[in-house]
C-alpha positions, 0 to 999 in steps of 0.5 A, spaced: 570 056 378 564 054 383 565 052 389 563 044 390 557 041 391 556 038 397 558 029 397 552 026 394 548 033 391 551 032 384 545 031 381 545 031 373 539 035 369 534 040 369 528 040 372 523 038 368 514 038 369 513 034 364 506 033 364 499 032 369 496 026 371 490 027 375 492 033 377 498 032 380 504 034 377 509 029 374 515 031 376 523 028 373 527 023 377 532 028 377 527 033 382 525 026 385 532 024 388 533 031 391 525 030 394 527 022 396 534 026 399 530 030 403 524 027 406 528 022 411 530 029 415 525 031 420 526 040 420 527 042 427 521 048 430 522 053 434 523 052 441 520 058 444 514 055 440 515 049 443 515 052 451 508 056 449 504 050 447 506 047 454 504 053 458 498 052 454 497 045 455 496 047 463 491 051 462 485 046 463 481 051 458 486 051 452 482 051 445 483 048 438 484 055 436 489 057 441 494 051 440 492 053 433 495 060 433 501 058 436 503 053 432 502 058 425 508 063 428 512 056 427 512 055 419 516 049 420 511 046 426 505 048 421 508 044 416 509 038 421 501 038 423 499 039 416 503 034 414 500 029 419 493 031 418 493 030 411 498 024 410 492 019 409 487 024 404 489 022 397 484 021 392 481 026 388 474 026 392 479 028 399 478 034 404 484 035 405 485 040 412 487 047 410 489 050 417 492 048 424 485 049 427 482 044 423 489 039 424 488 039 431 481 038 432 482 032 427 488 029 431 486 031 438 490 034 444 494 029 445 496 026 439 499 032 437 503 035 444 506 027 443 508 029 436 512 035 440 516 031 444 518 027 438 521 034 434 527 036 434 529 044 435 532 049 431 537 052 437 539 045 440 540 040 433 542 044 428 549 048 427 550 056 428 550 056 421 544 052 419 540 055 425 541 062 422 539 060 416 532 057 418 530 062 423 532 068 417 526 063 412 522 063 418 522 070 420 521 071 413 515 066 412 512 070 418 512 076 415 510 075 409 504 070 412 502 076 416 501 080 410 497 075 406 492 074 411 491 082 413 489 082 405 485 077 405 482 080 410 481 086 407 478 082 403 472 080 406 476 072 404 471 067 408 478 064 410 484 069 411 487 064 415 488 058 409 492 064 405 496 066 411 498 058 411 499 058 404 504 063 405 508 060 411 509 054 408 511 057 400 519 056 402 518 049 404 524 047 400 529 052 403 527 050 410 528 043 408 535 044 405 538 050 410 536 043 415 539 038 411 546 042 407 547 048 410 553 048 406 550 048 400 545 054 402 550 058 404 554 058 397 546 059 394 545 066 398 553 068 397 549 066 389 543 070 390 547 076 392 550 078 385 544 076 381 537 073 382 534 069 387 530 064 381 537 065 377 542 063 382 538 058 383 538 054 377 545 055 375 546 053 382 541 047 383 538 046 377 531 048 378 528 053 383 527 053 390 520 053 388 520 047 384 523 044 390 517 047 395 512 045 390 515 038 389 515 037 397 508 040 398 505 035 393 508 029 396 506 030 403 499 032 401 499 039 403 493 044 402 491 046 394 493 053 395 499 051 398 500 048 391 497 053 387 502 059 390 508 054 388 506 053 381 508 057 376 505 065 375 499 065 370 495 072 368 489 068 370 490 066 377 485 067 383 487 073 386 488 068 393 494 065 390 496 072 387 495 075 393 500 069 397 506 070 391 506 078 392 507 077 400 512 071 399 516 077 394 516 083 398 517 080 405 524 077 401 526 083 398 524 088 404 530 084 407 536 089 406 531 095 405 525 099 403 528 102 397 530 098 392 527 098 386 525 091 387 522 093 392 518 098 389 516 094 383 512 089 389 509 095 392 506 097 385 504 090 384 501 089 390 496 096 389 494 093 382 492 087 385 489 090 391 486 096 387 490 101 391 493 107 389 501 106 390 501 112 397 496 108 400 499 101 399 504 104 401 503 106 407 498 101 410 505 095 408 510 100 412 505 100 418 503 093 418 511 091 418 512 096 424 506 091 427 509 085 425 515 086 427 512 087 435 509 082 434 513 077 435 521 076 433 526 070 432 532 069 434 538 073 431 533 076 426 533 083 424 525 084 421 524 088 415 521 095 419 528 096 423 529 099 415 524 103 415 527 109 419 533 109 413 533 114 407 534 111 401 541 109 399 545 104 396 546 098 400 554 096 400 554 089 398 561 088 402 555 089 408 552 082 406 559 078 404 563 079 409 561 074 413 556 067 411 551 070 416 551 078 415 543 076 412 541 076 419 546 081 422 548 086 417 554 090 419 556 097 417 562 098 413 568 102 416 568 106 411 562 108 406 560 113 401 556 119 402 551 115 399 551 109 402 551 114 409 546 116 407 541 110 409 542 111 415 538 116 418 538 115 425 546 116 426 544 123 424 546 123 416 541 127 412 540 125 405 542 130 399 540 133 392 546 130 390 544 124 394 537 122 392 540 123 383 546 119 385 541 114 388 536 113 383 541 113 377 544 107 381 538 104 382 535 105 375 544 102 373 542 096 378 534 094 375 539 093 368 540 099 365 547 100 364 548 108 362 544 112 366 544 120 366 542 126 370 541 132 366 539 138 370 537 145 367 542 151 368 541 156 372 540 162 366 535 156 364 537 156 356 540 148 357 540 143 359 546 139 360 549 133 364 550 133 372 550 124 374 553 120 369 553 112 370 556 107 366 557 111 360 565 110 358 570 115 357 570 118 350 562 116 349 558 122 346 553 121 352 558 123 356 557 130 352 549 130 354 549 137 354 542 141 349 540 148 349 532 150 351 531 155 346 531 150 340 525 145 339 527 137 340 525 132 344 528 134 350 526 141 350 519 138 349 520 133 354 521 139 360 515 143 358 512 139 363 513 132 367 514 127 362 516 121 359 518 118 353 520 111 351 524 110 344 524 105 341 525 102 332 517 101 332 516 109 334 522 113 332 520 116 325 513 118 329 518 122 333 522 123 328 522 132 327 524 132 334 530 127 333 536 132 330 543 131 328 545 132 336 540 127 338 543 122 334 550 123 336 549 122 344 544 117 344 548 113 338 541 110 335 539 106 342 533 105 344 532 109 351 528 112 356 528 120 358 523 122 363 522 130 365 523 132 372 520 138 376 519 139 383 514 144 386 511 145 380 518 147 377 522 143 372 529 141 374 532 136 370 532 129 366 533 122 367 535 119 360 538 111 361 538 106 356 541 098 355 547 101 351 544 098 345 540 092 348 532 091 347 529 094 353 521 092 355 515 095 358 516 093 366 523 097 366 519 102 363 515 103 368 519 101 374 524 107 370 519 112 371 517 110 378 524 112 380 524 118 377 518 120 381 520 117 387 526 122 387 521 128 384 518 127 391 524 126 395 527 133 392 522 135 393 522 134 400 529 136 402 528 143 398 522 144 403 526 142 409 532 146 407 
């Protein structure tokens, strides 16, 4: 049974966008309640922002610029400005101001250092809960902002900072809701630990928190591009927004980690739309967040960098529920598996072979793929038989993976080199002279992924996984063979070291 909503958040219904009226999206009364709801509550802002504009302020020579670029570390402050400097520009005609710069030159000094007095702060208005709660959205925002900025850049974009902008404020929502029923949220984040963020959400609301951002953002007028981000993802869209969307992803999932296969599917995403190769796109993410992680912190918030420093590894889901603000504090368990042990670099564990397989079959299980193994070649070389098994019950012939070399079938041609094969109904009989009796038996007629293995030139093993007879797609295909090239690399590195 779900834990109560909160008195006065039962509200009926699904979202629904049901239509456009001069390009603004007409949204359900459902949506419009919560929004209704919502506005009334002013968001508390940072108070170490605060106290860095009035030092400014007593500087005769302070700049437009300069207020302008504090005020954008504070995603909430950022949203207040905007709000205030776009509150009259309606119309289809109307420029609406896109960055802090700008909404200070158009308010003035004084007008929006009299707005500040005005603000509460997160640290003295809002409960212990609550506060960690919105300064973990805003070290997320900051995050992601930075990114999206620093590619822009690279780029040549004429203005980075109305894409760093649009992806500060892209949590709009859950900032508004961690200020107003912190109760709420935190069930929504114990949610959001077992299944997916957009999933939880909508069994939980009934509608995302991007809807609830996009709807927030198109009543107070906010930037086009703000919106843009905010509406749901299409193939055709400017490479600004798409830029914005891939930020806002990796700075929410590199949060418990860097080597989820979350993670790993932002990273290659992120190289296709900045035309990278996946080595250099990830290098260049991992020095930018050492980078912005000095650059500036929130209370009580750990960045995404403090994980770089671990090997891959299972993060114990215990870690994130045994407290309500373990997202922010993630403690380590009392007693943990090797492989969870073997995240932490630092404390002076070192990864294994066995570590990296059972890792990546775990991996490839937690991505949707409910049986997975590990097949390695003996040590004569003449089989090929199962060493990590994941999902696959007891009696099962996948259990029993275990086939000779010196006969000709499709896993004796797959480790002939590094390979990959998806198995699907469509393309079965094109394979059909390699798919013999044994075969048959241990797969049970799935349709499954097998990918070959070699490390340092040498062929080593298998990885085989399947939906234990659901459909598989395209995406988990790609996402399975990045996995497995990630552990070729990562055996490759340990044998080297050792």
């Amino acid at each position: 049974m779900k834990p109560a909503l909160p008195q006065g958040l039962r509200i009926a219904g699904e979202l629904r966008i049901i239509g456009r009226s001069q390009g603004r999206l007409t949204l359900s009364n459902q949506l419009e309640a919560w929004v209704e709801r919502l506005l009334p509550r002013e968001i508390p802002v940072l108070d170490s922002t605060l106290q860095r504009l009035r030092q400014l302020r007593s500087n005769s020579n302070v700049s437009a610029a300069k207020i302008g670029a504090e005020i954008m570390v504070d995603p909430m402050l950022t949203f207040k400005l905007m709000r205030l400097a776009n509150a009259g520009k309606r119309g289809e005609f109307a420029q609406r101001i896109a960055i802090p710069e700008h909404a200070v030159m158009m308010l003035g000094l004084d007008a929006v250092f009299e707005q500040m007095q005005k603000t509460p702060v997160v640290e003295h208005h809002l409960s212990s809960d609550a506060a960690s709660g919105l300064l973990r959205c805003a070290a997320r925002a900051y995050h992601a902002a930075c990114h999206a900025r620093e590619w822009a850049i690279k780029r040549l974009d004429i203005n980075p900072d109305e894409v760093y902008v649009a992806a500060l404020l892209h949590g709009l929502g859950e900032m508004a809701l961690w200020a107003a029923e912190p109760e709420l949220m935190l069930i929504l984040e114990r949610d959001r630990l077992r299944q997916t963020g957009s999933a939880a959400e909508q069994e939980r609301l009934g509608f995302t928190l991007e809807a609830l951002s996009l709807a927030l953002a198109q009543h107070h007028n906010l930037p086009p591009l703000v919106m843009a981000a905010l509406h749901p993802e299409s193939p055709e869209e400017p490479v600004r927004v798409r830029h914005v969307r891939l930020a806002c992803r990796l700075s929410r999932d590199t949060e418990r980690g860097w080597y989820d296969a979350a993670v790993i599917a932002d990273l290659e995403q992120i190289a296709e739309a900045r035309r990278l190769s996946l080595d250099e796109t990830v290098a260049q993410v991992h020095r930018a967040a050492v980078e912005i992680a000095r650059r500036r912190t929130f209370p009580g918030v750990h960045p995404p960098a403090r994980w770089l420093p671990m090997l891959p590894g299972e993060w114990p889901l215990e870690e994130a529920t045994t407290s309500v603000n373990a997202a922010s504090s993630p403690a380590r368990p009392q007693h943990e598996s090797g492989d969870a042990q073997s995240r932490h670099h630092a404390a002076g564990t070192s990864a294994t072979l066995h570590d990296v397989i059972a890792q990546t079959a775990r991996s490839m299980s937690g991505m949707g793929l409910r049986r997975v193994v590990f097949a390695l070649l003996t040590r004569d070389r003449t089989t090929l038989a199962a060493k990590y098994v994941v999902g696959v019950e007891e009696g099962a012939a996948l259990r029993s993976f275990r086939f000779s070399m010196d006969t000709r079938h499709l896993f004796s041609v797959l480790m002939a080199k590094p390979q990959a094969v998806w198995m699907t109904p469509a393309n079965r009989q094109k394979y059909a002279a390699y798919l013999n009796e044994d075969i048959a038996g241990v797969t049970s007629g799935h349709e499954f992924f097998a990918m070959s293995v070699s490390v340092h030139g040498r062929m080593v093993g298998l990885f085989y996984a399947d939906g234990a007879g659901s459909a598989l797609s395209h995406e988990g295909y790609e996402k399975f063979k990045t996995l497995c090239l990630q552990a070729a690399t990562r055996m490759a590195h340990l044998t080297q070291s050792t």
